[in-house]
N, C-alpha and C positions, 0 to 999 in steps of 0.2 A: 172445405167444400160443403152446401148445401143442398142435402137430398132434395129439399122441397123447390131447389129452382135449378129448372131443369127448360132444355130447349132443343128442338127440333133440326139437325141440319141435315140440307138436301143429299141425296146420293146419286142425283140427275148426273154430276161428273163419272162419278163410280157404274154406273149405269150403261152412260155412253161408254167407257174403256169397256165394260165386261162385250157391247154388243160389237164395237172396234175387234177386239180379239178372236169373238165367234167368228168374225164374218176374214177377217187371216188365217183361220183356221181352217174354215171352208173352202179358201183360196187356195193354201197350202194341197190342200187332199184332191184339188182338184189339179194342180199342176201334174201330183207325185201319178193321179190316175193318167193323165192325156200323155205322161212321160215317163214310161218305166224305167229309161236308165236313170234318173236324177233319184229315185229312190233306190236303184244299185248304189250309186256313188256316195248319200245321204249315206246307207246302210255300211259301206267301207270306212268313212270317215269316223262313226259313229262304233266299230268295229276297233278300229287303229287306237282310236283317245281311251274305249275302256282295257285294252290290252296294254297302253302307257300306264294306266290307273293302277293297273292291278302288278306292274314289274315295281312303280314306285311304291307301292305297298310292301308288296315281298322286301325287297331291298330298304325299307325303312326298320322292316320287321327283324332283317338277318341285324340291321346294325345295331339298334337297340338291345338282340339279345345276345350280341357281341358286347358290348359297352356294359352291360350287367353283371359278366363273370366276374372282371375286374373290382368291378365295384362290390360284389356278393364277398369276395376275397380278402378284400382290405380291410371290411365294416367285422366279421369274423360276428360268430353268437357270443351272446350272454345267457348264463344261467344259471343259476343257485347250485352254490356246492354242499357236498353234505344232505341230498337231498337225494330219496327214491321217485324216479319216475315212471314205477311199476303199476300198474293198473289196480293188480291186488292189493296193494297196500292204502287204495283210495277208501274212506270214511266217508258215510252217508251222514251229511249235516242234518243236527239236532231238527226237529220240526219241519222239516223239508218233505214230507208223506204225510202228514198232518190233513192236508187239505187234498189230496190227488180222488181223481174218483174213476172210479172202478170200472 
């Protein structure tokens, strides 16, 4: 690709869609004003789907950390035997204070 050749396209399409949308938007608010129940019923529907949203959450949520014990159980840890992993016993590496400031 060459920075130096470069060209102009229109956004007249893009333009019309954003004023298309203004002007359903406008239409919209003007319905939901002249008719309060259709923004009750808007407001139930829109009530109902995030209360579906949030039970398929939960229940994705309980199964996944169902499905993890099993799997936490069988995988079991690894870790060096022969080894303290006492805090006291940790050594400050050579040069490691060297450069710290104050």
């Amino acid at each position: 690709m060459d920075p130096g050749k470069t060209e102009r396209q229109s956004t007249v399409k893009s333009g019309i869609a954003l004023v298309l949308l203004l002007v359903a938007v406008i239409a919209v608010a003007v319905v939901i004003a002249l008719n309060p129940a259709v923004l009750e019923s808007i407001a139930m529907v829109v009530i109902v789907v995030l209360l579906f949203i949030a039970v398929v959450a939960v229940l994705i949520a309980i199964f996944a950390g169902l499905i993890t014990i099993p799997m936490y159980m069988k995988k079991g840890v690894e870790v060096q035997t022969g080894y303290s992993y006492d805090l006291d016993d940790v050594k400050e590496v050579e040069g490691s204070m060297e450069n710290k400031k104050d």
